[in-house]
PALODREN-80045 format. One record per residue (C-alpha): residue in three letters; residue number from 1; x, y, z. Coordinates in nm, 4 decimals. Example, Ala and Ser with C-alpha at 12.3 -4.5 7.8 and 13.67 -1.06 7.14 Angstrom:
2
ALA|1|1.2300|-0.4500|0.7800;
SER|2|1.3670|-0.1060|0.7140;
This chain:
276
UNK|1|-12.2391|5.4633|-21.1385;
UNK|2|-12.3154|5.4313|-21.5484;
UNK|3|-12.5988|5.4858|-21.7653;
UNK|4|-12.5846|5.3488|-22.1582;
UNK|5|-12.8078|5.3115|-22.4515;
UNK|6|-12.9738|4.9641|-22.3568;
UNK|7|-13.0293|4.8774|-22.6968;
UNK|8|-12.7741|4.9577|-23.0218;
UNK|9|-12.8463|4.8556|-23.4007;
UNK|10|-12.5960|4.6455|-23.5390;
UNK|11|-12.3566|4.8370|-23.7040;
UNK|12|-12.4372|5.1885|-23.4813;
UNK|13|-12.2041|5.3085|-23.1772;
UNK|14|-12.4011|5.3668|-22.8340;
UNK|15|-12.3002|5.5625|-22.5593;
UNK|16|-12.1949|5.4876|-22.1725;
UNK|17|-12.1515|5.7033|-21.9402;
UNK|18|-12.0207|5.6482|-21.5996;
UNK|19|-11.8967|5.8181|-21.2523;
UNK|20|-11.6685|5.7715|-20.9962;
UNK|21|-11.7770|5.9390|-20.6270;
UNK|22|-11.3960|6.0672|-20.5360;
UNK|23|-11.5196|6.1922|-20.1897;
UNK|24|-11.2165|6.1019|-19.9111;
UNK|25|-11.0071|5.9617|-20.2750;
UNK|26|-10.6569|6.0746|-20.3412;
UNK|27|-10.4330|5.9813|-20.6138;
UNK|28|-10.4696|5.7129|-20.8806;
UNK|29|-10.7514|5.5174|-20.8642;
UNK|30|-10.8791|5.2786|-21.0920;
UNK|31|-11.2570|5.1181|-21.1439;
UNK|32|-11.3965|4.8466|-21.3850;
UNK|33|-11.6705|4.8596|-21.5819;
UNK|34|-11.8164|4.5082|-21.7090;
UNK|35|-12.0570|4.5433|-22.0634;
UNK|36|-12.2607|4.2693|-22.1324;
UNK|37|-12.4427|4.2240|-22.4453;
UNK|38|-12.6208|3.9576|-22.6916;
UNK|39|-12.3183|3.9108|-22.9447;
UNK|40|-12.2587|3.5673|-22.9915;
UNK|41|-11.9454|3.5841|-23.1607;
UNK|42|-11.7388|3.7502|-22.8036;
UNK|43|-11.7888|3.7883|-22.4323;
UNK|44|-11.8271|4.0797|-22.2492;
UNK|45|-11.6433|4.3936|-22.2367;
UNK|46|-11.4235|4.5275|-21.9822;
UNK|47|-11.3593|4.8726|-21.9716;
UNK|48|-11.1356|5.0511|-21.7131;
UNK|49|-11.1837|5.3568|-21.6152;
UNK|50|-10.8620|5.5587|-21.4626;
UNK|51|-10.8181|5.8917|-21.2755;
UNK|52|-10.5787|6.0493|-21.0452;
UNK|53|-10.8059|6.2588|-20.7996;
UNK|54|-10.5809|6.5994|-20.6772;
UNK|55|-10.7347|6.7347|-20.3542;
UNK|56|-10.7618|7.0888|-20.1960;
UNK|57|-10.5409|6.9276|-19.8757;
UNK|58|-10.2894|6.7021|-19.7669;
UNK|59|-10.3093|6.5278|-19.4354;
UNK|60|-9.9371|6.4237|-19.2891;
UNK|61|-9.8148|6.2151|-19.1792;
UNK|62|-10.1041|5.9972|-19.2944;
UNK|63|-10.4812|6.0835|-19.4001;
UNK|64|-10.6432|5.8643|-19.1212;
UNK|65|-10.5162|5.8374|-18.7219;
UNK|66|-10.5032|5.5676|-18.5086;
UNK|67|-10.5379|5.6418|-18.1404;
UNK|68|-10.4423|5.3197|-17.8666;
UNK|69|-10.2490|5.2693|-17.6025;
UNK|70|-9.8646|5.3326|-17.6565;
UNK|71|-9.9646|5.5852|-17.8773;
UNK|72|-9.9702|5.9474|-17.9346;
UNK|73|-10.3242|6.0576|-17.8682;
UNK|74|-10.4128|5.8842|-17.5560;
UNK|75|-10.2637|5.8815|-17.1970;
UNK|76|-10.2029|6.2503|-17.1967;
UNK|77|-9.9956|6.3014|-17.5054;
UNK|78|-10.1708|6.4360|-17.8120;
UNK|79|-10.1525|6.3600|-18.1704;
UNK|80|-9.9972|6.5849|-18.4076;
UNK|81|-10.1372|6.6134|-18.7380;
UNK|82|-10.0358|6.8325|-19.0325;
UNK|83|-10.3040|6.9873|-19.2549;
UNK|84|-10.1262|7.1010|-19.6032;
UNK|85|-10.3016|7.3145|-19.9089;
UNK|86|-10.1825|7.1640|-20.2526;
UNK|87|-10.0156|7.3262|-20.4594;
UNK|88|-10.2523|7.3215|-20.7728;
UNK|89|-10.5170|7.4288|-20.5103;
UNK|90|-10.6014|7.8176|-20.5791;
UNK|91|-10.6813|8.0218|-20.2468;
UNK|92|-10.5992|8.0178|-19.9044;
UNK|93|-10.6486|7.7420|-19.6140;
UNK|94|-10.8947|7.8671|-19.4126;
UNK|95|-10.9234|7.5818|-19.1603;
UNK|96|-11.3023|7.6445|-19.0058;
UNK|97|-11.5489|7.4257|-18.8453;
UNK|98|-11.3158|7.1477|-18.6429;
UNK|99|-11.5242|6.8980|-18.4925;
UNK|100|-11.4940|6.5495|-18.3639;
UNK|101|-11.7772|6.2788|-18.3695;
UNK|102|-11.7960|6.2316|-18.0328;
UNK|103|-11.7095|6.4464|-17.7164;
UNK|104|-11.4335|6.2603|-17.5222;
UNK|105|-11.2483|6.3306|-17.8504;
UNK|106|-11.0494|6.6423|-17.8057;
UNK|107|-10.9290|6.8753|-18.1401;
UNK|108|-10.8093|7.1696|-18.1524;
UNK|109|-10.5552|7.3518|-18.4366;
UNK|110|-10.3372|7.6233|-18.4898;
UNK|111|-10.2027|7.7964|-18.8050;
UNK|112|-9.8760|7.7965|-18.8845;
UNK|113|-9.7312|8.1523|-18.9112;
UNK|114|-9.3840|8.1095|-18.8979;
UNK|115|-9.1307|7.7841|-19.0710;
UNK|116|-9.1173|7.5171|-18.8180;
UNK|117|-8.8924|7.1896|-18.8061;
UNK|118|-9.0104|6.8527|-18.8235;
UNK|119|-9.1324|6.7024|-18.5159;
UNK|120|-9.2867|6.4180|-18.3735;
UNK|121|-9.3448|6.2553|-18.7564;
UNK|122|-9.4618|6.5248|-18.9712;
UNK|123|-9.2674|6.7221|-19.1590;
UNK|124|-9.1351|7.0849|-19.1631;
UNK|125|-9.3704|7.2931|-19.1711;
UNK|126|-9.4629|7.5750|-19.4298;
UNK|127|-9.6620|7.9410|-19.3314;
UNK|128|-10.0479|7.8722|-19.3639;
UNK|129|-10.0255|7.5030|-19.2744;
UNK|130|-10.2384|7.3933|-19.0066;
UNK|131|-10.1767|7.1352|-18.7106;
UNK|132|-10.4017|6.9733|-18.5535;
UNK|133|-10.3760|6.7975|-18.1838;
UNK|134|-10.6206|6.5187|-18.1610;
UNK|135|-10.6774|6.3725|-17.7954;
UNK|136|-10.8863|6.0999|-17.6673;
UNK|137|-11.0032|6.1569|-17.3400;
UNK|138|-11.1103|5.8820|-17.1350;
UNK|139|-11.2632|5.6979|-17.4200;
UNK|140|-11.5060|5.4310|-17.3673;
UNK|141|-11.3101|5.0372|-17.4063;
UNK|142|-11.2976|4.8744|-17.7046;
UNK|143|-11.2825|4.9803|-18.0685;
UNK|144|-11.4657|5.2409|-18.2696;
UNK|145|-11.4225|5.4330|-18.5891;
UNK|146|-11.4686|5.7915|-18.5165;
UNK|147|-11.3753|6.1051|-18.7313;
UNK|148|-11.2430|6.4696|-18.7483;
UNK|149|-11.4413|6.7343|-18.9823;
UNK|150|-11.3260|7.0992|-19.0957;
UNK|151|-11.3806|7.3398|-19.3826;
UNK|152|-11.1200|7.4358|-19.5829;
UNK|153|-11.2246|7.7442|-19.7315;
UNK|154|-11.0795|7.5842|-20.1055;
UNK|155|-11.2792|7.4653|-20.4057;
UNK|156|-11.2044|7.1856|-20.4754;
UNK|157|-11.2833|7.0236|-20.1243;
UNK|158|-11.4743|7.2513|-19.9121;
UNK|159|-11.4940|7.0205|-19.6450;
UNK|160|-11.2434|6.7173|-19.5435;
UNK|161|-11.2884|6.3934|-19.2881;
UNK|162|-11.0347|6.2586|-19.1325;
UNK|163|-11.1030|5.9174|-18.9573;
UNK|164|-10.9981|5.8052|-18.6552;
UNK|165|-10.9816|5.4449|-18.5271;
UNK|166|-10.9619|5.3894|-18.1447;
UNK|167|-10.8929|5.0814|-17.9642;
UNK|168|-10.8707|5.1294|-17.6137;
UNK|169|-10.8410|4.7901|-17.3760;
UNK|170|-10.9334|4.7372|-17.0166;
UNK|171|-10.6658|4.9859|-16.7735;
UNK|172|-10.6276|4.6791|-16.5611;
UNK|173|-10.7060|4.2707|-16.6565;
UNK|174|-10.7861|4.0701|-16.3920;
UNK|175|-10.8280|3.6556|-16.4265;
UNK|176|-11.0320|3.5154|-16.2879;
UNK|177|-11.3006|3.8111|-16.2439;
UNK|178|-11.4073|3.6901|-15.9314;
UNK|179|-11.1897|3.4891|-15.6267;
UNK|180|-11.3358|3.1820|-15.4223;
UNK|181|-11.1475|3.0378|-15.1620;
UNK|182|-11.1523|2.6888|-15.0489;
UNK|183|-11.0341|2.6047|-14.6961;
UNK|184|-10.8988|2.2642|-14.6561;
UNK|185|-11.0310|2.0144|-14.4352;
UNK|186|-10.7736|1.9861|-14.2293;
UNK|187|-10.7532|2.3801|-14.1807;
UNK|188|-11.1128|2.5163|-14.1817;
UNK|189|-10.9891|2.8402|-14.0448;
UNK|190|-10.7800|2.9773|-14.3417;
UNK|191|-10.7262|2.9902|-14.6880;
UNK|192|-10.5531|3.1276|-14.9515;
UNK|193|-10.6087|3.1739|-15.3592;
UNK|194|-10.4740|3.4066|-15.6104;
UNK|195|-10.5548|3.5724|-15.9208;
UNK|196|-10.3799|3.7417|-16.2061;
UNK|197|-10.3520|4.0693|-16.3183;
UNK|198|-10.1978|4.2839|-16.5933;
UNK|199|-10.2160|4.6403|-16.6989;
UNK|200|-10.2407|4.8338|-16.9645;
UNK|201|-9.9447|5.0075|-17.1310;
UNK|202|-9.9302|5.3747|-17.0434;
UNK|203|-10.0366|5.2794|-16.6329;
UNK|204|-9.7226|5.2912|-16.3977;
UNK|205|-9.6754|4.9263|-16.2552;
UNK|206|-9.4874|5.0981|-15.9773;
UNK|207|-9.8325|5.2895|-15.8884;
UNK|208|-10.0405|4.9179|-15.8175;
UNK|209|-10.2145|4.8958|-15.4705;
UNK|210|-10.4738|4.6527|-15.3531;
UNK|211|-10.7089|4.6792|-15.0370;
UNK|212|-10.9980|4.4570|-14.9258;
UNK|213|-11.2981|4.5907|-14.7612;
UNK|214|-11.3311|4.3451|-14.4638;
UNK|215|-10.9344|4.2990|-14.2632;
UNK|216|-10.9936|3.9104|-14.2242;
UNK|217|-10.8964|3.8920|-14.6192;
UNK|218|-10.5121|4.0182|-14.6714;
UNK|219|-10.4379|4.0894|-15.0246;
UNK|220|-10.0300|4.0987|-15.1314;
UNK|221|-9.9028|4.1516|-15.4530;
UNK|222|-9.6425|3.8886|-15.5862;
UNK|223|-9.3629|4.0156|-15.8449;
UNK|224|-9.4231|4.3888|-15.7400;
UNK|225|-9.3932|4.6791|-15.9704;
UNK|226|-9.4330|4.4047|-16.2971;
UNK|227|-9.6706|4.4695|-16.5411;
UNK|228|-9.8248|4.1597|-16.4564;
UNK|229|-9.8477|4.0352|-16.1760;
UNK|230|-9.9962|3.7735|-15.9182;
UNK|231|-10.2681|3.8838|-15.6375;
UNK|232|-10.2374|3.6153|-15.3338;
UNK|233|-10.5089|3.6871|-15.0691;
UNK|234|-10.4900|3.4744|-14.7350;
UNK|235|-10.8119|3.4525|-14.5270;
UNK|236|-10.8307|3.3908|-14.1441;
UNK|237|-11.1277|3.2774|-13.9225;
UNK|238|-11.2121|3.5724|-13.7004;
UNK|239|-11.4986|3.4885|-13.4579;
UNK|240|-11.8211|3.2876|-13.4342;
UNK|241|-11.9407|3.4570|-13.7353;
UNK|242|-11.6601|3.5018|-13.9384;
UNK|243|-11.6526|3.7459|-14.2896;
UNK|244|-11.6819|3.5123|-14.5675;
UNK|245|-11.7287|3.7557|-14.8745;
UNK|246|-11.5650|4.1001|-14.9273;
UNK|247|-11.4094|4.3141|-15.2197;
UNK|248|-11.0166|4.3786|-15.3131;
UNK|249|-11.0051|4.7287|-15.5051;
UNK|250|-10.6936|4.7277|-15.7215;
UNK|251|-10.5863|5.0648|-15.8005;
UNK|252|-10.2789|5.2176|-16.0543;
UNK|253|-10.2787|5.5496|-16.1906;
UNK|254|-10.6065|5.6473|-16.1490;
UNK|255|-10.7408|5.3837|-16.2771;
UNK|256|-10.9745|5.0706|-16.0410;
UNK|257|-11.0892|4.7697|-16.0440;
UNK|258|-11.3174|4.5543|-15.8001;
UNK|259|-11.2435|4.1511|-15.7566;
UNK|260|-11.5116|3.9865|-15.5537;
UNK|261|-11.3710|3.7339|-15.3101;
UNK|262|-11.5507|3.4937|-15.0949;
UNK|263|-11.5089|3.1597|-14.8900;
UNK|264|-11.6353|2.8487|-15.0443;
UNK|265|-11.8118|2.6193|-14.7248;
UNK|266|-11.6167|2.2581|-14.8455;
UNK|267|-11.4854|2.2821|-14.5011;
UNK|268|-11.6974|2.2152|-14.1806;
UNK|269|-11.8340|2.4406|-13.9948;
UNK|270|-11.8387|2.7461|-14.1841;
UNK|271|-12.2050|2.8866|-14.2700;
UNK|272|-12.3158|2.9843|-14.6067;
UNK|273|-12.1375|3.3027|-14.7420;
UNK|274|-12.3918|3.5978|-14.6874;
UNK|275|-12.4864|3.4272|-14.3652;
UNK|276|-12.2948|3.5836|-14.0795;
């Protein structure tokens, strides 16, 4: 932001002032100001403006955290994070306050009392440094930009945001969402389709099962225990009102899915789906 004398004499020196908001800053930043003015004989004026902003804190291994899959902080496995007091800070770290935007995102920290190695990306630790573990449970799909809050108990910055980008993808894919089978003509009494699925990184491949709701549709997995994977389903003719619709549930590591199957009527004599 800047404020100036709007109007100078010719020959007289005017004044600007201007300010840089250095919430969430660190280190050497630099901002342009443009002057315009009614002096024919040059263009504007650009200024610079230059400052290296010291905190109270320093955030390792980096000041923001990104939680997905194959990473620490989802799956079971926290993050780590190291909360530091600078050195030109006066005062003691008095971490206070933790919170997270939303619920399903778990923080908690613990003050260092005694020298620690470094672990897991951050570095050795110091007496009075604080680490935070930062856990994302069962967050929603997709991507959002949350963030973690806390006092500090220091001057400079008595409070401090860390944020937090999350990108979380379906646990298991499956293409096309829903199955239709089409018996041939010259076998009205069975079919068979298939779909593919994938999961997502931190689900066991070796955990997959499939079951159908109705036994005349018999799901089988092709290229077991792969992370992707083909789901054949064969369907027989049972009766004179045969199943024609039902549900496979796909399953792995806690995680489920629903396909909706059903039998397309191309061939003769099958009713309508819904009909029996």
């Amino acid at each position: 932001m800047a404020s100036f004398d709007e109007v100078i004499p010719p020959g007289q020196a005017g004044t600007i002032k201007a300010s840089i908001h250095t919430a969430n800053y660190h280190g050497s930043i630099s901002k342009g100001i443009t002057v315009n003015h009614d002096d024919a004989s040059q263009g504007s004026i650009m200024l610079s403006v230059k400052a290296n902003i010291v905190g109270s804190v320093t955030v390792f291994p980096y000041p923001t955290l990104t939680i997905a899959a194959r990473m620490k902080g989802f799956g079971g496995a926290p993050a780590l994070l190291l909360v530091r007091k600078d050195d030109s800070e006066k005062g003691e770290l008095a971490l206070d306050d933790l919170k997270a935007s939303v619920p399903w995102l778990k923080v908690s920290a613990r003050k260092v009392t005694t020298p620690e190695p470094a672990v897991e990306g951050l570095p050795a630790t110091a007496v009075g440094d604080y680490v935070l573990s930062i856990l994302a449970d069962h967050p929603p799909v997709g991507g959002s930009s949350q963030a973690i809050t806390f006092k500090t108990g220091l001057s400079r910055e008595a409070s401090y945001t860390i944020p937090v980008v999350v990108n979380i993808r379906p646990a298991i894919v499956i293409q096309p969402a829903e199955l239709v089978l089409q018996p041939r003509a010259e076998a009205p009494d069975s079919a068979t389709g298939q779909i593919l699925a994938s999961l997502r990184e931190d689900l066991d491949p070796k955990t997959v099962a499939v079951t159908s709701d109705d036994k005349a549709f018999v799901p089988r997995i092709e290229n077991p225990g792969e992370r992707a994977f083909r789901l054949v389903v064969d369907w027989t003719k049972h009766g004179k009102k045969p199943a024609l619709e039902t549900k496979l549930h796909v399953t792995a590591g806690g995680e489920s899915a629903e396909v909706p199957v059903k039998v397309g009527t191309a061939a003769p004599g099958l009713p309508p789906p819904g009909t029996h």
